[in-house]
C-alpha positions as CSV (number, residue, x, y, z in Angstrom):
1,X,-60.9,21.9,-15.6
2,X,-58.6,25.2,-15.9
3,X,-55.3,23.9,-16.6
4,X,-52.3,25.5,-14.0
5,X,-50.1,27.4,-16.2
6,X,-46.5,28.9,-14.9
7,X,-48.0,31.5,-13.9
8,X,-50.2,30.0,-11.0
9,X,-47.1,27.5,-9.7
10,X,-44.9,30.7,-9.3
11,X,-47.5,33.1,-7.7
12,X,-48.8,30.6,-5.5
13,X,-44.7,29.7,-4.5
14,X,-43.9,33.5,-3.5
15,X,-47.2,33.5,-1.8
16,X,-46.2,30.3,0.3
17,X,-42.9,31.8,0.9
18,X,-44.3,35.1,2.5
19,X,-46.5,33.6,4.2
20,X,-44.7,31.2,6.3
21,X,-41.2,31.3,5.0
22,X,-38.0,33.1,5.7
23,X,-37.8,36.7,4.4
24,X,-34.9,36.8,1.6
25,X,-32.7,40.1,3.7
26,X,-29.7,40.8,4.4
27,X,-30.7,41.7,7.9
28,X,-32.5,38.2,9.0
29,X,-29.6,35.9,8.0
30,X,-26.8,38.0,9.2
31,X,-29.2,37.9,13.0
32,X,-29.7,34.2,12.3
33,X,-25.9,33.3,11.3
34,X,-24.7,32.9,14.8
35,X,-27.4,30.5,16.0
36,X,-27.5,28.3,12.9
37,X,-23.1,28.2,13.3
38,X,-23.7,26.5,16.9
39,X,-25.6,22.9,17.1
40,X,-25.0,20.4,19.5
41,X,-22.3,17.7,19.1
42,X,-24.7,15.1,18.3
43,X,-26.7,17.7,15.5
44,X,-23.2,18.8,14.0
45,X,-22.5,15.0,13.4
46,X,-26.2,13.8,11.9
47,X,-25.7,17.3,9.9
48,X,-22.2,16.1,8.7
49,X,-23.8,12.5,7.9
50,X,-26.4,14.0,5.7
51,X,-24.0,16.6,3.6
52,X,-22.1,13.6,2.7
53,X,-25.2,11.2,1.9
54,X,-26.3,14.3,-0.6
55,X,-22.5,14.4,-2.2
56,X,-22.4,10.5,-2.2
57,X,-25.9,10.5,-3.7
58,X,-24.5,13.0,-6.1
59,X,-21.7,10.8,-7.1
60,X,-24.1,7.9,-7.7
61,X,-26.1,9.8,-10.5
62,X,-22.3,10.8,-12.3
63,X,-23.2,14.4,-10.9
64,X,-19.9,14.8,-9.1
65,X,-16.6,14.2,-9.7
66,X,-12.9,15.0,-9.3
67,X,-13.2,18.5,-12.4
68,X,-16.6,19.3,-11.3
69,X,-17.3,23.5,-10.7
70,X,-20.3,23.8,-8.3
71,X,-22.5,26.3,-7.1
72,X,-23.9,26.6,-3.7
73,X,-26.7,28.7,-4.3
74,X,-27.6,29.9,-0.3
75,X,-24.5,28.6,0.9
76,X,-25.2,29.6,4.7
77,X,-22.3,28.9,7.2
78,X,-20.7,26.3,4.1
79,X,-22.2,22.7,5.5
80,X,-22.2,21.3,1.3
81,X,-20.3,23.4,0.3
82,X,-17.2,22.6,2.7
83,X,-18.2,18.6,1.8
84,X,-18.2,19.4,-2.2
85,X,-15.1,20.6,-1.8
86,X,-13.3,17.9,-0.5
87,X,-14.9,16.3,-3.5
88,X,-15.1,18.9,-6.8
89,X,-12.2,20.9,-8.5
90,X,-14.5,24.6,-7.5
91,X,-17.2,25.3,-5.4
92,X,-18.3,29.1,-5.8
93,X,-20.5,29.8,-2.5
94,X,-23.1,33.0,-2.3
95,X,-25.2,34.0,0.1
96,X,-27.4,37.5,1.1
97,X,-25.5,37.4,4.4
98,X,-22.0,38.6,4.9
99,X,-21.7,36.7,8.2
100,X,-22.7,33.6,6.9
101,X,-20.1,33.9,4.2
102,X,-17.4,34.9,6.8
103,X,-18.7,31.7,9.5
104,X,-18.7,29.5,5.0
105,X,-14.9,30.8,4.9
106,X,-13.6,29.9,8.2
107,X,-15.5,26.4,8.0
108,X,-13.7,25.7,5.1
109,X,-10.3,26.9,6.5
110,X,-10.8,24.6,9.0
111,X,-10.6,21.8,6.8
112,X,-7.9,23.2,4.7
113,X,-9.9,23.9,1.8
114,X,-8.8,26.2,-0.6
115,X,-10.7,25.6,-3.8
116,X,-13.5,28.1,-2.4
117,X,-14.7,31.1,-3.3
118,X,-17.4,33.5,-1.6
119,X,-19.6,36.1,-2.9
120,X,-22.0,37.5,-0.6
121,X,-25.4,38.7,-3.2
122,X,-28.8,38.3,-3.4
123,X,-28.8,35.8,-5.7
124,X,-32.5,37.1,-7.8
125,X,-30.6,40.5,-8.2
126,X,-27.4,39.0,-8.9
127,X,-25.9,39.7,-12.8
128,X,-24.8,36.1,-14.1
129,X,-23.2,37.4,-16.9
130,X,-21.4,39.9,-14.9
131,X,-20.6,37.2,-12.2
132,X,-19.3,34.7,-15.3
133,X,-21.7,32.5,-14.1
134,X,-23.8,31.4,-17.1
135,X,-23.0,27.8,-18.5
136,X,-20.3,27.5,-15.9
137,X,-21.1,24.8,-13.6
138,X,-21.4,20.9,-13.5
139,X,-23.9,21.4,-10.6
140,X,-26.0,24.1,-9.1
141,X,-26.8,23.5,-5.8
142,X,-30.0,24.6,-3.6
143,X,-30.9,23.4,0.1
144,X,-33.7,25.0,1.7
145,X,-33.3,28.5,0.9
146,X,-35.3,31.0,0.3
147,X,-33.0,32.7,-2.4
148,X,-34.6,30.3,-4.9
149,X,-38.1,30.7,-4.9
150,X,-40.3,30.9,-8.4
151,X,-39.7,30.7,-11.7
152,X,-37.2,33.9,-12.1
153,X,-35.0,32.1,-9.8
154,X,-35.5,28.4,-11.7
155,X,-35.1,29.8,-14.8
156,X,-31.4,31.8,-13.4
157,X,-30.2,28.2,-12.0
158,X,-30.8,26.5,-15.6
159,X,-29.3,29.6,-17.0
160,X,-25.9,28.8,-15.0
161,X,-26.0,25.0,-15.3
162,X,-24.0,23.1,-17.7
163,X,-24.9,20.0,-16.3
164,X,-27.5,19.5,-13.2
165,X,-29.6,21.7,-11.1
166,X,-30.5,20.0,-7.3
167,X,-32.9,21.0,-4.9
168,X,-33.1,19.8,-1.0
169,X,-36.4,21.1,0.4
170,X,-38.5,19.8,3.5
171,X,-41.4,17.6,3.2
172,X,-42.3,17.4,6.8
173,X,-40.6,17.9,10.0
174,X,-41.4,17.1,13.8
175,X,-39.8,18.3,16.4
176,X,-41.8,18.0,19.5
177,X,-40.5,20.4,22.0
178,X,-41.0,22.9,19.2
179,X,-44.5,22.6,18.1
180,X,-45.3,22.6,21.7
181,X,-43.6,26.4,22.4
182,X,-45.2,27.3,19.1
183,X,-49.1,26.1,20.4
184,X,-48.0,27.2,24.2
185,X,-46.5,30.4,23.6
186,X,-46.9,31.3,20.8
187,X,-50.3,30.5,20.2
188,X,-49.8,29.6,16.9
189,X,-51.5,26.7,15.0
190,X,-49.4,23.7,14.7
191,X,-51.7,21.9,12.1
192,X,-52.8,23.6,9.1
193,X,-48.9,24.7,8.0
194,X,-48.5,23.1,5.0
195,X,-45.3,21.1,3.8
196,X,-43.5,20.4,0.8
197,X,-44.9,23.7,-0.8
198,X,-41.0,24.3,-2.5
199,X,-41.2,20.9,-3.7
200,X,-44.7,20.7,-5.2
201,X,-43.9,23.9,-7.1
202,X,-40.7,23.4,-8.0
203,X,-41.6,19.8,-10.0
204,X,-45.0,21.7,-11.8
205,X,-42.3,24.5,-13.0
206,X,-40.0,22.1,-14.5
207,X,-42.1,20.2,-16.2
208,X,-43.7,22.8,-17.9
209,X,-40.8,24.1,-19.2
210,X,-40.1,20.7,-20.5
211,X,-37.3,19.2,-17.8
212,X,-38.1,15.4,-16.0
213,X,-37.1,16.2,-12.5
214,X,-36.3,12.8,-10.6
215,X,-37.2,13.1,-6.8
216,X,-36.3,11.2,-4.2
217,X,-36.9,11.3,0.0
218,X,-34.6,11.2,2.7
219,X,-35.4,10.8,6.5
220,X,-33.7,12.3,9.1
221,X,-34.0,11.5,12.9
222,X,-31.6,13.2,15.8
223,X,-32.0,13.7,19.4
224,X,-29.9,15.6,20.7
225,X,-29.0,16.7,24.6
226,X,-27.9,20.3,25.4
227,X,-28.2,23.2,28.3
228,X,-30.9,25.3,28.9
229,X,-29.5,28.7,27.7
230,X,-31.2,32.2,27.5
231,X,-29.6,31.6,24.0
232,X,-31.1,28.5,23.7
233,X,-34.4,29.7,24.0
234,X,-33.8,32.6,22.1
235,X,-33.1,30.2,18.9
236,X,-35.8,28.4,19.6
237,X,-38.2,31.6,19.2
238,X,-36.3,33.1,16.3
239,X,-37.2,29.6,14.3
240,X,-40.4,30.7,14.9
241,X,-40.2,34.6,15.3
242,X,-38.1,34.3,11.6
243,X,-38.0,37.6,10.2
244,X,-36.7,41.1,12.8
245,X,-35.4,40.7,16.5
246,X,-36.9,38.5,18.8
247,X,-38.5,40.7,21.8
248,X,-36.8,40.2,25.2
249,X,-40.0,39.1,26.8
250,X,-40.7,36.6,24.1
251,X,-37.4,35.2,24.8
252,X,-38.0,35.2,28.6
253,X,-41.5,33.6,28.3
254,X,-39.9,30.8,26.3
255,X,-37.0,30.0,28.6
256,X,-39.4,29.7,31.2
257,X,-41.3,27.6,29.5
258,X,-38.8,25.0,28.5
259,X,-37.6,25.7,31.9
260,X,-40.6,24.3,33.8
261,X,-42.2,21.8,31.3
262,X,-38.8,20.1,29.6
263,X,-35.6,20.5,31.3
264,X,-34.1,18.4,33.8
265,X,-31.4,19.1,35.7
266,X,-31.0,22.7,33.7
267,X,-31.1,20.5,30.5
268,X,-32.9,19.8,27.4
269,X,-33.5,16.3,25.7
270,X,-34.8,16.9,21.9
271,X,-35.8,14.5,18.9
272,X,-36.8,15.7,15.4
273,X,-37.4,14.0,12.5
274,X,-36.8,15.4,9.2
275,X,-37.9,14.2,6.1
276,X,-36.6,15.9,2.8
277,X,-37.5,15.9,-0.7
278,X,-34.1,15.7,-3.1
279,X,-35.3,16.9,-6.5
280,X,-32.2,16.8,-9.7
281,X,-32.8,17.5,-13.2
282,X,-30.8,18.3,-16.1
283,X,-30.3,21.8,-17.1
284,X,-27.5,22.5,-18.9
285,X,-26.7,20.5,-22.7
């Protein structure tokens, strides 16, 4: 049997990426800022329930405390990285996207944080040295982000770690109404996407350059009730669109959809479940 070198795990990882993932620009996030910034009540508060299970799971394995400098590799619109810092001494947030540092800076603002600091970069470009980055933190922090995919970008978090590395990553999601406008309107297959790619990838990679990940699993469920928007739908079809501008008429055609098959009273009711794959190891000595 041909044994799977380093090699294979990280080509086959920016393959699965391409394929099916987000593309690492500038240009998608800043589109996708606004959308991800907005979430029902009843999302924001299941979100706001899992960034503090990951900090209080964290805490549990002596990751986190009171002096500890984090980075929030991805950062988005600052979900962690606002909860770290009620938490940590320094969290030092980056992301491609300029807007999602801006919507990362006024979240935390919001909560009267001030132990923040932004850097918008893509992070496989980004000079550590230059940055001061190397050896600096107690954590280095990853949630389902395309900014860390293979082993350049593996081998950049160990590089900055101190102490731990932590990766959040999907192992399988349903979300009904969904997979229904992907198969509907899309016409895209809803059953040979695979899941927990970053995962499967990511643990091959560490061990063969010698680390003893530790995974764990967390499942997420939230239903959620909200209008029927033409902004609504046009979310919907940019989580499956992903990368340049949603057309006009593929926004219409899903707004009509949702409008005639799922909405009552001009609203939406949606479950998902989530279920994630937590993977920590020690990096740093």
């Amino acid at each position: 049997m041909e044994k799977l070198g380093l090699e294979y795990f990280d080509l086959r990882w920016k393959d699965a990426a391409l394929n099916g993932g987000m593309q690492q620009t500038k240009e998608t996030w800043d589109r996708l800022a606004a959308a991800l910034a907005k979430d029902p009540p009843e999302m924001e508060r299941i979100k706001k329930k899992h960034c503090r299970d990951v900090a209080e799971y964290l805490i549990s394995k002596g990751v986190l405390d009171g002096d500890s400098v984090v980075a929030d590799i991805g950062c988005g619109t600052g979900n962690y990285a606002v909860e770290f810092g009620k938490r940590v001494k320094q969290v030092d947030c980056s992301d491609i996207s300029p807007v999602m540092i801006d919507y990362c800076r006024k979240n935390a603002k919001t909560e009267g944080l001030t132990n923040l600091s932004y850097k918008a970069c893509d992070f496989l470009e980004c000079d550590i040295d230059k940055e001061g980055w190397r050896k600096k933190y107690n954590l280095v922090f990853t949630s389902i982000t395309p900014a860390v995919t293979g082993l350049k970008a593996v081998e950049k978090m160990n590089a900055m770690a101190r102490g731990f590395c932590f990766n959040s990553s999907f192992i399988y999601r349903r979300d009904d109404i969904r997979e229904a406008v992907l198969h509907d309107v899309f016409k895209r297959d809803t059953t040979s996407r695979k899941r927990g790619e970053t995962t499967y990838y990511l643990f091959n990679i560490l061990w063969q350059l010698g680390y003893t990940p530790e995974i764990c699993y967390y499942r997420e469920e939230m239903s959620a009730e909200t209008e029927l928007t033409k902004d609504y739908a046009k979310q919907m079809a940019a989580s499956i669109v992903k990368n340049g501008e949603v057309p006009e008429e593929e926004v219409k055609r899903t707004y009509d959809y949702l409008f005639n098959n799922y909405s009552f009273n001009g609203r939406i009711k949606n479950t998902r479940v989530s279920v994630f794959a937590w993977t920590l190891w020690k990096a740093g000595e």
